[in-house]
N, CA, C and O of each residue as an XYZ file, in Angstrom:
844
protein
N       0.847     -1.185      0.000
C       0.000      0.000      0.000
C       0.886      1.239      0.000
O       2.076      1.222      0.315
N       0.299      2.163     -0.327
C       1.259      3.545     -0.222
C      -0.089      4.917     -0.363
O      -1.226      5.105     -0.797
N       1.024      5.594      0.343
C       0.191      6.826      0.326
C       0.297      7.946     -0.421
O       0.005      9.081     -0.045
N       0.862      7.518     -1.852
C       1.356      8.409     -2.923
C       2.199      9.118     -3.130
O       2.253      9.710     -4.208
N       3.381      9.334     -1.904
C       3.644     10.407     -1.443
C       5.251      9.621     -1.065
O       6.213     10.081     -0.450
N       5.101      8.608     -1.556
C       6.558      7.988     -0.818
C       6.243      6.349      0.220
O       6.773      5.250      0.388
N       5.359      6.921      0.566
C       5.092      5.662      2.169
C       5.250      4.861      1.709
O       5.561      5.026      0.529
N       5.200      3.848      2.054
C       4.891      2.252      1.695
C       4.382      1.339      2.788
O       4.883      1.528      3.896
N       3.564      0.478      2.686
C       3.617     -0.545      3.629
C       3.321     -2.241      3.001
O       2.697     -2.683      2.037
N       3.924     -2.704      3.832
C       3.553     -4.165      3.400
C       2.230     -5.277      3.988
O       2.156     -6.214      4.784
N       1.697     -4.853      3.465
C       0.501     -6.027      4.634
C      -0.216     -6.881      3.935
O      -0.373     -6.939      2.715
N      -0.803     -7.791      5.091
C      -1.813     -8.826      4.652
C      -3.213     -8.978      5.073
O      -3.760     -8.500      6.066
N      -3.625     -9.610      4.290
C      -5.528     -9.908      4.405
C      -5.983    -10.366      5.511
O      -6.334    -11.546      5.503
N      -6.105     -9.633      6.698
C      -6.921    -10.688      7.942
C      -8.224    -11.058      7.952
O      -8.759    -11.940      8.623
N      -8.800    -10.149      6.978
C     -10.191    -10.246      7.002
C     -10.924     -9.875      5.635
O     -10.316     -9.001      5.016
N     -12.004    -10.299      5.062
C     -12.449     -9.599      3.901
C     -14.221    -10.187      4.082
O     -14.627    -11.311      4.379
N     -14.888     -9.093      3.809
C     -16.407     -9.242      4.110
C     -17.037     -8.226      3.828
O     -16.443     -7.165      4.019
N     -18.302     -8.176      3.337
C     -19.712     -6.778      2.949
C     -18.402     -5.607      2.453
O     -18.154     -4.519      2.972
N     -17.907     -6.086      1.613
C     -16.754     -4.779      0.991
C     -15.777     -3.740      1.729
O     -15.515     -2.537      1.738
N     -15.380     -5.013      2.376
C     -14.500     -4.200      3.771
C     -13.290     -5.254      3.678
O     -13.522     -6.453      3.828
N     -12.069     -4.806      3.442
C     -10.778     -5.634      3.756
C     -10.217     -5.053      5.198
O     -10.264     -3.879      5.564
N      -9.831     -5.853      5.710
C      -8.835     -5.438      7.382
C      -7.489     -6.207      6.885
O      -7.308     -7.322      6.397
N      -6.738     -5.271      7.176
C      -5.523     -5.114      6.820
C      -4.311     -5.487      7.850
O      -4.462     -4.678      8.765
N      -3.158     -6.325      8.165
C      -2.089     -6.062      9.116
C      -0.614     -5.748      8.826
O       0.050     -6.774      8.677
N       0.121     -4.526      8.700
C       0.802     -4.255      7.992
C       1.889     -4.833      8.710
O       2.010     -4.757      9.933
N       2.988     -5.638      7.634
C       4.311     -6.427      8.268
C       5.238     -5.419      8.165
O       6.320     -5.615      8.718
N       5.035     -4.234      7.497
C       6.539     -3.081      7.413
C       6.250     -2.282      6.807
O       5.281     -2.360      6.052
N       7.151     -1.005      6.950
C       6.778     -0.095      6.132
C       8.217      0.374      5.900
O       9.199     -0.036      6.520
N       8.208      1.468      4.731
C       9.244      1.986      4.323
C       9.136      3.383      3.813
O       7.927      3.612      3.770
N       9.707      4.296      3.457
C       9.769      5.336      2.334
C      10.658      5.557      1.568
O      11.813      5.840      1.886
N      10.167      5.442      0.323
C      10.697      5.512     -0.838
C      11.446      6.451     -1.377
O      10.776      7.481     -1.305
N      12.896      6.775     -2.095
C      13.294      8.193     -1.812
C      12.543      8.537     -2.826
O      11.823      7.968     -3.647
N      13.096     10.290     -2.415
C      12.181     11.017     -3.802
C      13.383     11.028     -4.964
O      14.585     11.244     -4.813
N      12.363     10.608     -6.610
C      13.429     10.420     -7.454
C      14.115     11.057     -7.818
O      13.419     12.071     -7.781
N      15.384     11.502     -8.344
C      16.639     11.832     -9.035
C      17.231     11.701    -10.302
O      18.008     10.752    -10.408
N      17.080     12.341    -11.196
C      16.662     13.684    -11.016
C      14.761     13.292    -11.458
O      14.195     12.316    -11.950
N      14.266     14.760    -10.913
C      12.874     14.298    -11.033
C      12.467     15.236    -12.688
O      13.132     16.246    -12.918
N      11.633     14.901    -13.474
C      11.459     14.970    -14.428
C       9.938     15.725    -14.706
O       8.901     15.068    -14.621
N       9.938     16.883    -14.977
C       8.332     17.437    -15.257
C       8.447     17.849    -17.163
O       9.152     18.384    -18.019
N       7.361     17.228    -16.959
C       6.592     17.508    -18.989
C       5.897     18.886    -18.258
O       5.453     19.201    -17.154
N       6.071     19.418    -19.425
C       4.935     20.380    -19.511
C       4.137     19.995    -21.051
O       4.757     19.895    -22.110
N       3.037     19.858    -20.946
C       2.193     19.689    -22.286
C       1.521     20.515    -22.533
O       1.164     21.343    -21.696
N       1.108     20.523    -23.929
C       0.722     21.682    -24.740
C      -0.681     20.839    -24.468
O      -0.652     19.610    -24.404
N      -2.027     21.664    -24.297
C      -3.069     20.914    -24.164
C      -3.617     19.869    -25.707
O      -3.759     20.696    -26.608
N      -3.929     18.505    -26.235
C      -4.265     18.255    -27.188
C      -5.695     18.296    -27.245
O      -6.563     18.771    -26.514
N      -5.691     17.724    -28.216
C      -7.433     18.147    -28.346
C      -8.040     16.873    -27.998
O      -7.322     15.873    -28.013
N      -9.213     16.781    -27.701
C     -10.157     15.803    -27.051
C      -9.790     14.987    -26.240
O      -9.286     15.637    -25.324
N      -9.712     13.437    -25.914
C      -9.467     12.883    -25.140
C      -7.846     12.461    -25.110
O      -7.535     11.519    -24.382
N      -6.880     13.092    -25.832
C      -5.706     12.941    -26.101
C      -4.818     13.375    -25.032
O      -3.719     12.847    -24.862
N      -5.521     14.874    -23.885
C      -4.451     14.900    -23.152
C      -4.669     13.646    -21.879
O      -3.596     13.363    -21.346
N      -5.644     13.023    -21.435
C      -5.687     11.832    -20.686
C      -4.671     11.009    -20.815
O      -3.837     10.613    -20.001
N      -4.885     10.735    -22.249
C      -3.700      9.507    -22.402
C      -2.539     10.084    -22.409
O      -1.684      9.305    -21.986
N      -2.021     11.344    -22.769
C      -0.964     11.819    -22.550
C      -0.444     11.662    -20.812
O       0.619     11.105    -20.537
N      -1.137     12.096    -20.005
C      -1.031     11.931    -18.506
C      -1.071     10.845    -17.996
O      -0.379     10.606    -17.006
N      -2.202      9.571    -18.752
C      -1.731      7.934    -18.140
C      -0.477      7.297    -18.948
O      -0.004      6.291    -18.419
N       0.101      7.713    -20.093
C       1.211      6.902    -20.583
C       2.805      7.482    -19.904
O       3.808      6.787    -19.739
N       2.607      9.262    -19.530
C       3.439      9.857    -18.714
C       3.587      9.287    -17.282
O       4.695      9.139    -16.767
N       2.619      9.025    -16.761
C       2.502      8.548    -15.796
C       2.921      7.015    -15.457
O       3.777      6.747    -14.614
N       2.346      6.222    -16.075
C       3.279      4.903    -15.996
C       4.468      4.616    -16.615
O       4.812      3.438    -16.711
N       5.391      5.804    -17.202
C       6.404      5.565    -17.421
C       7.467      6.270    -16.277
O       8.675      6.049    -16.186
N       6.480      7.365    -15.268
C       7.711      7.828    -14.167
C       7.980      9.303    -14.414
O       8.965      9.842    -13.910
N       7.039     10.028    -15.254
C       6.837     11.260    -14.718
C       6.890     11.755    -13.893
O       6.590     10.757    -13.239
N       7.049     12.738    -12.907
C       7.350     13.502    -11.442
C       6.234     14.772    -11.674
O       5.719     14.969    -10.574
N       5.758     15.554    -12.516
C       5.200     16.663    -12.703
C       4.937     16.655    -13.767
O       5.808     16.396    -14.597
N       2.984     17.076    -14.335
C       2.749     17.532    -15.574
C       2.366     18.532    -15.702
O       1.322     18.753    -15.089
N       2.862     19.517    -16.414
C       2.444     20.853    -16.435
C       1.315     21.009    -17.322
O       1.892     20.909    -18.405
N       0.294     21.158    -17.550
C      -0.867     21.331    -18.661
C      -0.593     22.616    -18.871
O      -0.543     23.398    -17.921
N      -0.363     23.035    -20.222
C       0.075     24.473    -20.950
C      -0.991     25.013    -21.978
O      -1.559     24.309    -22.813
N      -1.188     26.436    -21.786
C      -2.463     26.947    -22.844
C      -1.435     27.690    -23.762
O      -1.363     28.914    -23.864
N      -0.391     26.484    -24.631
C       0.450     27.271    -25.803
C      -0.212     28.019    -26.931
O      -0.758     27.236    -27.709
N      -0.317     29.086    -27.213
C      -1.051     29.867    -28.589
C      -1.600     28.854    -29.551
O      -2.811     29.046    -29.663
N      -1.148     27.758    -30.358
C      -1.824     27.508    -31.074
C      -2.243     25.722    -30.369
O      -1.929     24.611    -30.796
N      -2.883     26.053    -29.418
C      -3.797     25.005    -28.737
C      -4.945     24.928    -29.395
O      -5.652     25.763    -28.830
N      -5.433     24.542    -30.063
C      -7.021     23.795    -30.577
C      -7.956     23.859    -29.422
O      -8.988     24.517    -29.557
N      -7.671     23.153    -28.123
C      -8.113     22.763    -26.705
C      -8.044     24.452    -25.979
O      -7.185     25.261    -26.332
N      -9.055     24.748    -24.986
C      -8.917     25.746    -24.492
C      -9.546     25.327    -22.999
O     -10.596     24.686    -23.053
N      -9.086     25.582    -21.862
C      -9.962     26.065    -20.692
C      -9.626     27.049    -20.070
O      -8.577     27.625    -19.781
N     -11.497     27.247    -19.775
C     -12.061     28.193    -19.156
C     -12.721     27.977    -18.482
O     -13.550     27.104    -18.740
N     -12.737     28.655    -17.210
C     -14.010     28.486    -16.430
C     -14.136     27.197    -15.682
O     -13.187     26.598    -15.176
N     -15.557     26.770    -15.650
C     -15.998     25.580    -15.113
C     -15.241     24.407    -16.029
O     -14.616     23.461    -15.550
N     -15.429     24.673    -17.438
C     -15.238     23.600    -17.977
C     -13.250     23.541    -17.792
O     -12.854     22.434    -18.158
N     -12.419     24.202    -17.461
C     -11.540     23.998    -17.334
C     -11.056     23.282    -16.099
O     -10.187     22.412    -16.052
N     -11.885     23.879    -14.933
C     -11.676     22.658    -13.685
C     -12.033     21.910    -14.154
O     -10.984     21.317    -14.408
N     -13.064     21.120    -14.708
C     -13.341     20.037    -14.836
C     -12.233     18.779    -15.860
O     -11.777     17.684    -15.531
N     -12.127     19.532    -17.094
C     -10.517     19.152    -17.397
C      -9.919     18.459    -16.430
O     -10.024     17.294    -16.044
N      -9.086     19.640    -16.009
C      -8.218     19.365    -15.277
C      -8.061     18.588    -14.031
O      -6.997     18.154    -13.588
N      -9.408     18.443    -13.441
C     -10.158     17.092    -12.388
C      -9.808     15.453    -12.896
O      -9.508     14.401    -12.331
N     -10.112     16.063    -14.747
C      -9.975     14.347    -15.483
C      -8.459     14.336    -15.135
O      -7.963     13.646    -14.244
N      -7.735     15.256    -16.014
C      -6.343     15.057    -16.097
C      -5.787     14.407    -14.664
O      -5.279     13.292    -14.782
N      -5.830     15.052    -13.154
C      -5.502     14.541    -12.175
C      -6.468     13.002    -11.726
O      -6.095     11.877    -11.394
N      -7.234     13.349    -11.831
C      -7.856     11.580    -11.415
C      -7.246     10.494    -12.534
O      -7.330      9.280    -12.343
N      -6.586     11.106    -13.793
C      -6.318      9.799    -14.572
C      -4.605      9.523    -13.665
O      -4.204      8.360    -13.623
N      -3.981     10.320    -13.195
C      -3.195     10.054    -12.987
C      -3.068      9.821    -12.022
O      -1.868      9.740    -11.757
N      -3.981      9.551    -10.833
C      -4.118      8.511     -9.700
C      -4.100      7.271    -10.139
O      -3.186      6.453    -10.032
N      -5.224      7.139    -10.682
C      -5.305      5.686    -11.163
C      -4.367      5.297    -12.024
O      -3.885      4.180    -11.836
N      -3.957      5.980    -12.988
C      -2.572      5.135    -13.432
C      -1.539      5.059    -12.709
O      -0.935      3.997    -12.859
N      -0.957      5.989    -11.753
C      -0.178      5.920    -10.786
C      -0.025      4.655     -9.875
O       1.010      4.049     -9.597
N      -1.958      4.284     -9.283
C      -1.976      2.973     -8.998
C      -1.745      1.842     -9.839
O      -0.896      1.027     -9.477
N      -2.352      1.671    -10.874
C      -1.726      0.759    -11.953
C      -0.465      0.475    -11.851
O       0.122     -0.523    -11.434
N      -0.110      1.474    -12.283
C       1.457      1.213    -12.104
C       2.577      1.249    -10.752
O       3.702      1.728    -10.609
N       1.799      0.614    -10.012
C       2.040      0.499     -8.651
C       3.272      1.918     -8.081
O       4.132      1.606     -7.258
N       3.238      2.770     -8.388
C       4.058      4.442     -7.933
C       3.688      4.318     -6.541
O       2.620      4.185     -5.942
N       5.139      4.422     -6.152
C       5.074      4.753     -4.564
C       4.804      6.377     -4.299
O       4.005      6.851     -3.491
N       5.642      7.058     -5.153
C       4.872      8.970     -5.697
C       4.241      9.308     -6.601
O       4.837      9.509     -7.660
N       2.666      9.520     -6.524
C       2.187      9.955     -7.538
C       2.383     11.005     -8.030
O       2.528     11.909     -7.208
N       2.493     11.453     -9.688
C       2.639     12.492    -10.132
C       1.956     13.903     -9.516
O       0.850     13.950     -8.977
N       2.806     14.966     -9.706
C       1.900     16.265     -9.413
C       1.033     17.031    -10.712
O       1.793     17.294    -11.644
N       0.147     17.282    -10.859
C      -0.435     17.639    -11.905
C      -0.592     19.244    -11.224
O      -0.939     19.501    -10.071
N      -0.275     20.084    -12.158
C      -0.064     21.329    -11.820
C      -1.595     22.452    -12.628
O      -2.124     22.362    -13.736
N      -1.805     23.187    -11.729
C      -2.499     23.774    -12.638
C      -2.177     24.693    -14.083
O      -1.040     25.054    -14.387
N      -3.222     24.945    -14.774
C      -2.908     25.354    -16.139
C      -1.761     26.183    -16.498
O      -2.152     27.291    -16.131
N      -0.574     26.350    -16.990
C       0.328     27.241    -17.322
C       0.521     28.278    -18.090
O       0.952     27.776    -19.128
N       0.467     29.577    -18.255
C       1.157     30.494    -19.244
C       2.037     30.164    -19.774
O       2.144     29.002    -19.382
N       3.020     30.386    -20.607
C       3.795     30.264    -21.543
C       4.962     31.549    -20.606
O       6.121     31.216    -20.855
N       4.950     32.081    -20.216
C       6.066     32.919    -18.508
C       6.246     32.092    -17.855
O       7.408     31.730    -17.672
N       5.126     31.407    -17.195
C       4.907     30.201    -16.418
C       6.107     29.605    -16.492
O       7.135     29.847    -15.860
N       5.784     28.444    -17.696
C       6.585     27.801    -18.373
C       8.593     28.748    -18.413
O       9.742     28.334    -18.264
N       8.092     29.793    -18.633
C       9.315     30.346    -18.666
C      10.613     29.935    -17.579
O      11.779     29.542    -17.523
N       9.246     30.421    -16.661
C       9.918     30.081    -15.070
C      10.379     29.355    -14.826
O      11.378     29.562    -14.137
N      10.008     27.821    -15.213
C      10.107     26.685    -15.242
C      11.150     26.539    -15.927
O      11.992     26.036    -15.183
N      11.589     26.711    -17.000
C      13.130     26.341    -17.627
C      14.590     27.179    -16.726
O      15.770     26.834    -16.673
N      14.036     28.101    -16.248
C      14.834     28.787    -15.779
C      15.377     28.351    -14.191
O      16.420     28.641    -13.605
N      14.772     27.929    -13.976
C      15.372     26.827    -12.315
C      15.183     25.441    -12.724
O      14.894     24.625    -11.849
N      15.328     24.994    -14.151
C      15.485     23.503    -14.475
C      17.297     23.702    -14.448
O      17.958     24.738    -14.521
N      17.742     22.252    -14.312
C      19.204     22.062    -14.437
C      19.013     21.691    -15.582
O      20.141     21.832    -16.053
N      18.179     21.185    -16.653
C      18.100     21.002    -18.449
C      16.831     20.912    -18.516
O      16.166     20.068    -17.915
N      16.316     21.932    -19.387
C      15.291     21.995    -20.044
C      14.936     22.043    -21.237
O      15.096     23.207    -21.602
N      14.507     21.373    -22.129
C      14.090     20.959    -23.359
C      13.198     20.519    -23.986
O      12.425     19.567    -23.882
N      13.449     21.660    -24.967
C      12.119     21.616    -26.291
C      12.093     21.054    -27.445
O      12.862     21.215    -28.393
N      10.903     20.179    -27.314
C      11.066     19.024    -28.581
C      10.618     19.773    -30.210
O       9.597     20.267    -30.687
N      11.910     19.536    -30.642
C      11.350     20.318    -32.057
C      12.066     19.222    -32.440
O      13.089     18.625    -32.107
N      10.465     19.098    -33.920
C      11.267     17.983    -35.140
C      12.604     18.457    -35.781
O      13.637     17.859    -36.081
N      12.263     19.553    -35.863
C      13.668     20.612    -36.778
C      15.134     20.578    -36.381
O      16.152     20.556    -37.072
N      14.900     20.583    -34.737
C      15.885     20.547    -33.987
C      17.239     19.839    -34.481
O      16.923     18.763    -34.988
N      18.775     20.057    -34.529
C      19.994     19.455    -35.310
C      20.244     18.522    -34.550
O      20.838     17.619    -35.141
N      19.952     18.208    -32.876
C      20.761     17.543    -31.940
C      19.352     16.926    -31.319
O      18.293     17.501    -31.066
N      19.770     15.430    -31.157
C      18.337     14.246    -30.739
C      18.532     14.218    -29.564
O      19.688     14.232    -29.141
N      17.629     14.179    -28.860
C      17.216     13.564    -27.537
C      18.229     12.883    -26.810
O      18.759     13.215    -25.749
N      18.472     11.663    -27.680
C      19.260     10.950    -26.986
C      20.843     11.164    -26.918
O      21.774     10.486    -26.482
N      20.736     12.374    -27.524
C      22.749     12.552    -27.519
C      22.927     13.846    -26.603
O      24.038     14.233    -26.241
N      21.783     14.454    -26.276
C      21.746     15.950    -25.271
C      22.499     15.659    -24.114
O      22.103     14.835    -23.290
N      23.945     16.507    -23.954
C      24.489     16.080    -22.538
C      23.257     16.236    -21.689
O      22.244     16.850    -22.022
N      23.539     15.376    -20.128
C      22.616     15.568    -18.881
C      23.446     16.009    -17.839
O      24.621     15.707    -17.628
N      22.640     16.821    -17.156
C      23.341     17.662    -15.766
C      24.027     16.960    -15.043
O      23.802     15.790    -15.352
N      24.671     17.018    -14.328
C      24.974     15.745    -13.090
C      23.539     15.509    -12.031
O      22.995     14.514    -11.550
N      23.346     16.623    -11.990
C      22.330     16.873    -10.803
C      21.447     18.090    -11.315
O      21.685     18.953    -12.160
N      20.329     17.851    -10.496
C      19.321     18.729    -10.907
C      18.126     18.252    -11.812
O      18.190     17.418    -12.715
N      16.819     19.083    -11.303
C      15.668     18.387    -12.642
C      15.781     18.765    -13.689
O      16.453     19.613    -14.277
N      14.672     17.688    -14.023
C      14.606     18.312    -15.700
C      13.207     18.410    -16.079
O      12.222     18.089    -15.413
N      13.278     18.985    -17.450
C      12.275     20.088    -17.720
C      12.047     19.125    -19.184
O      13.098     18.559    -19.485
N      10.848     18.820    -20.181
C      10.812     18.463    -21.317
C       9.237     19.276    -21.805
O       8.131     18.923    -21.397
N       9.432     20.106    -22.499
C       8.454     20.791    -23.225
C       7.659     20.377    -24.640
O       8.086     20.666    -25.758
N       6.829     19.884    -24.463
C       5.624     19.595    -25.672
C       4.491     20.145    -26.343
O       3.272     19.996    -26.249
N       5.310     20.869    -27.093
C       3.807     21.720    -28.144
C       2.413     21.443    -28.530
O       1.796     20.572    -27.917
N       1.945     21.998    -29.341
C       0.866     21.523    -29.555
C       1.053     21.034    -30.953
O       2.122     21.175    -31.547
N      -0.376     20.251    -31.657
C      -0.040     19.744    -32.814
C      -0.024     20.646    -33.992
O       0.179     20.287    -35.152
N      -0.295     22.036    -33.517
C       0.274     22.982    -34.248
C       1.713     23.480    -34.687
O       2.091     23.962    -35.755
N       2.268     23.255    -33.725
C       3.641     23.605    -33.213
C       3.703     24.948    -32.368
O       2.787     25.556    -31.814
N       4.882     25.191    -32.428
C       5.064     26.686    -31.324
C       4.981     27.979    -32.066
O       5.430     27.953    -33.212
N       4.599     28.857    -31.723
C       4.648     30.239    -32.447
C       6.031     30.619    -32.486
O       6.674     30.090    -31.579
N       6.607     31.263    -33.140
C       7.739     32.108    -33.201
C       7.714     32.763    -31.714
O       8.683     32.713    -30.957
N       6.818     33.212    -31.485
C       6.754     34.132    -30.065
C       7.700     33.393    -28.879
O       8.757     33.696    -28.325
N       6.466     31.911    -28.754
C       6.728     30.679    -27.892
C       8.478     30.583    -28.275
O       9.258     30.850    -27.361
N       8.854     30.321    -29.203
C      10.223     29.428    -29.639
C      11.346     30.530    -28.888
O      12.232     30.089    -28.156
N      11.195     32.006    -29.160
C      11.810     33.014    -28.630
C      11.933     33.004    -27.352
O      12.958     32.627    -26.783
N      10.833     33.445    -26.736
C      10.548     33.078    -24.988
C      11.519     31.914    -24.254
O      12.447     32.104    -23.468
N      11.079     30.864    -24.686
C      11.578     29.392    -23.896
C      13.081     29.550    -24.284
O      13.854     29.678    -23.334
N      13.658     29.560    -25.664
C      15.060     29.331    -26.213
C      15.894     30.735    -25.148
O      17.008     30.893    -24.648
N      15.025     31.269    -25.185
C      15.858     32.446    -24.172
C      15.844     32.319    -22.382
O      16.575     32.925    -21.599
N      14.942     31.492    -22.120
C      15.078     31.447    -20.753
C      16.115     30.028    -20.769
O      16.464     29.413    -19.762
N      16.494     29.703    -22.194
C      17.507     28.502    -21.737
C      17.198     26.899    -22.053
O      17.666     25.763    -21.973
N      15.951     27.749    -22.507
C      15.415     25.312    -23.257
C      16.347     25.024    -24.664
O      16.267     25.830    -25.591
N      17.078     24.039    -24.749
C      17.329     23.299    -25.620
C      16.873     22.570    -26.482
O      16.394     21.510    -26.078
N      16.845     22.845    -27.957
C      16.003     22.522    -28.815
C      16.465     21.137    -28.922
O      17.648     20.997    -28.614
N      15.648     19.742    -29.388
C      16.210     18.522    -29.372
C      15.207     17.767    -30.245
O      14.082     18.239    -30.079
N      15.219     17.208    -30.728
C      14.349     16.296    -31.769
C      14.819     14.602    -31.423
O      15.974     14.240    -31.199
N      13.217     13.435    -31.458
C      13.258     12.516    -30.690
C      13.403     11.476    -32.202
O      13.428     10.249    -32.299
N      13.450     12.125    -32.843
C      13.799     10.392    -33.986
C      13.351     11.195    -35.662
O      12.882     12.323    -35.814
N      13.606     10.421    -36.482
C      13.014     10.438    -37.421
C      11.388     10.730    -38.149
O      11.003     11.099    -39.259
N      10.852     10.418    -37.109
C       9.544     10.727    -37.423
C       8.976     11.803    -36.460
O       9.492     12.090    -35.381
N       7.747     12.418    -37.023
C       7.161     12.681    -36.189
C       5.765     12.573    -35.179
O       4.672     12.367    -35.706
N       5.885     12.719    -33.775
C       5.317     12.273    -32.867
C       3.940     12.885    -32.608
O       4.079     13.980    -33.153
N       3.091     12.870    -32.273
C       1.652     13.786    -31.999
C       1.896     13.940    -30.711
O       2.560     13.192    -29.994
N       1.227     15.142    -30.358
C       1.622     15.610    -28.795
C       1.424     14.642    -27.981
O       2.310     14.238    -27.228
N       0.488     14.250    -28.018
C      -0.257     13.262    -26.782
C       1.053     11.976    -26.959
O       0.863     10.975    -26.267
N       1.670     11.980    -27.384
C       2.875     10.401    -27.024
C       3.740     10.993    -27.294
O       4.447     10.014    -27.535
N       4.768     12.310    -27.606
C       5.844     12.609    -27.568
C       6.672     12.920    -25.795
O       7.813     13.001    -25.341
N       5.228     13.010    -25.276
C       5.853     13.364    -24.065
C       6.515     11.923    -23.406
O       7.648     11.883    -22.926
N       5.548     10.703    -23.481
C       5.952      9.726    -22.981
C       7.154      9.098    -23.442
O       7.719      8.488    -22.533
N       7.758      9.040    -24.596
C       9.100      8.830    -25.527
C       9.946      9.705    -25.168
O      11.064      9.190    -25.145
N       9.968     10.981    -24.820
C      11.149     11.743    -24.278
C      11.203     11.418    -22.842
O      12.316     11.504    -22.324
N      10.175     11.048    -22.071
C      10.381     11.085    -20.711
C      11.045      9.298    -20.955
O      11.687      9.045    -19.935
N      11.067      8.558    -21.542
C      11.490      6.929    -21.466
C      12.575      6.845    -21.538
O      13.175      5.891    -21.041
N      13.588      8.495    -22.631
C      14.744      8.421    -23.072
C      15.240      9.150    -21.727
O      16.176      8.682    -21.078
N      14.652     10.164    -21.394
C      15.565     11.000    -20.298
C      15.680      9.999    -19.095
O      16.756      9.677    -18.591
N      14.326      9.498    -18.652
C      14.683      8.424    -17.388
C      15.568      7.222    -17.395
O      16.239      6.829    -16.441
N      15.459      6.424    -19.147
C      16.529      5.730    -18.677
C      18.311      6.259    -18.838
O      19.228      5.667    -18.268
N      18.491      7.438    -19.705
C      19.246      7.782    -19.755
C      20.444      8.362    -18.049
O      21.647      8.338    -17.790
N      19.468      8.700    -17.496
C      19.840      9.579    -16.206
C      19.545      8.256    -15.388
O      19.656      8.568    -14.203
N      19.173      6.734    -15.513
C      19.472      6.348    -14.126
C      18.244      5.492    -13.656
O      18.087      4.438    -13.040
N      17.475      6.412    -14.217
C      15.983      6.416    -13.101
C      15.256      4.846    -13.168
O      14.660      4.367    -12.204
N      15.427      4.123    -14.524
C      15.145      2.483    -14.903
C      16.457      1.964    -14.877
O      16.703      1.273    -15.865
N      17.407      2.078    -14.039
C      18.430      1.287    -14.116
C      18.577      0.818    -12.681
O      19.441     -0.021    -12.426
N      17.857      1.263    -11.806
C      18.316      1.754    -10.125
C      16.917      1.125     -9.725
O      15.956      1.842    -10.006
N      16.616     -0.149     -9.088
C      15.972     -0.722     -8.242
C      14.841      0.371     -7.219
O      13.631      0.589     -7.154
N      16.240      0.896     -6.456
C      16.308      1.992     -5.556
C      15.485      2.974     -5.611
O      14.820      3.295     -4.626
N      15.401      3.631     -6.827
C      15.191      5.157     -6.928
C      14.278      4.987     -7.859
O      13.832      6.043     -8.308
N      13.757      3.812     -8.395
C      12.305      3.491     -9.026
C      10.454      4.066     -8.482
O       9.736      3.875     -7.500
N      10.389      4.512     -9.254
C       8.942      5.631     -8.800
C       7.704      4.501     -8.818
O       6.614      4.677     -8.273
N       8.129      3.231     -9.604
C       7.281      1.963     -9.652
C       7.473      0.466     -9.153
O       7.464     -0.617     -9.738
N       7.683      0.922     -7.589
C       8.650     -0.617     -7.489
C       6.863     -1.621     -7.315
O       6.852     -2.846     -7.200
């Protein structure tokens, strides 16, 4: 069992009846927090695309999703209907979190500006923006020794000139993930598979966000 947050415990079934389990826990532990920890920020997609963006991020070991209202978003919230969004977005990533047995569940952040975001590259130890265009791939981008990281995902528009200016100046690194190209909703999960195993994070028993 865990309390999302790190805890852990180990227990067993003493009892089960009228939809009630009783529980006796043999140990507990806490899990460290991971190293380096890794936040997407996503460009919102359209319809049910950013969900799966947040359950495939999520069972691969995400740490933070930023949901972003980049200029040429299709997807917009406002209002009521934007909490409500953003209610789906965090409840999918409980439950995939449980799925994927996460001793820390992801933080799902509320909606971002594109400053926001700024902010965010600017106290990352590497932050990076996935452009197809980009000269230098994913997988050859030196990594910090230490410190988080930051991976930025457009929309299926792409970024405005505005956007590309902003971020490249607070310091994101432009990087491109392969030969083809990716639709928002699964580029995030392919850069976060390369940065985590690259840095450690699926190599280390230890410091696993899914033991």
């Amino acid at each position: 069992m865990t309390d999302g947050a790190g805890q852990l415990a180990e227990c067993v079934v003493t009892r089960a009846g009228d939809g009630v389990l009783r529980l006796a826990v043999r140990s507990r532990r806490v899990a460290p927090p991971p190293d380096p920890a890794l936040t997407v920020v996503q460009a919102l997609p359209k319809g049910d695309r950013g969900q799966l963006a947040v359950e495939l991020m999520t069972e691969a070991g995400v740490d933070v999703i930023v949901p972003w209202a980049a200029q040429r978003c299709v997807t917009r919230w406002h209002g009521e209907r934007g909490e409500r969004a953003l209610a789906r977005w965090r409840a999918t990533a409980r439950e995939a979190a449980k799925q994927a047995r996460r001793s820390r569940f992801p933080e799902v952040t509320g909606l971002a500006s594109t400053p926001e975001v700024a902010r965010a590259v600017r106290s990352a130890a590497l932050a990076v923006l996935l452009d197809p265009g980009a000269g230098t791939a994913l997988s050859a981008l030196p990594l910090p020794p230490s410190g988080g990281l930051v991976v930025i995902v457009g929309p299926e528009g792409g970024l405005s000139p505005a956007e590309v200016t902003t971020l490249t100046g607070a310091g994101a690194a432009g990087a491109h993930l392969g030969p083809t190209v990716l639709r928002a909703s699964t580029a995030g999960v392919v850069a976060a598979s390369v940065l985590l195993s690259r840095a450690g994070r699926w190599h280390d028993p230890a410091g696993r966000t899914d033991p």
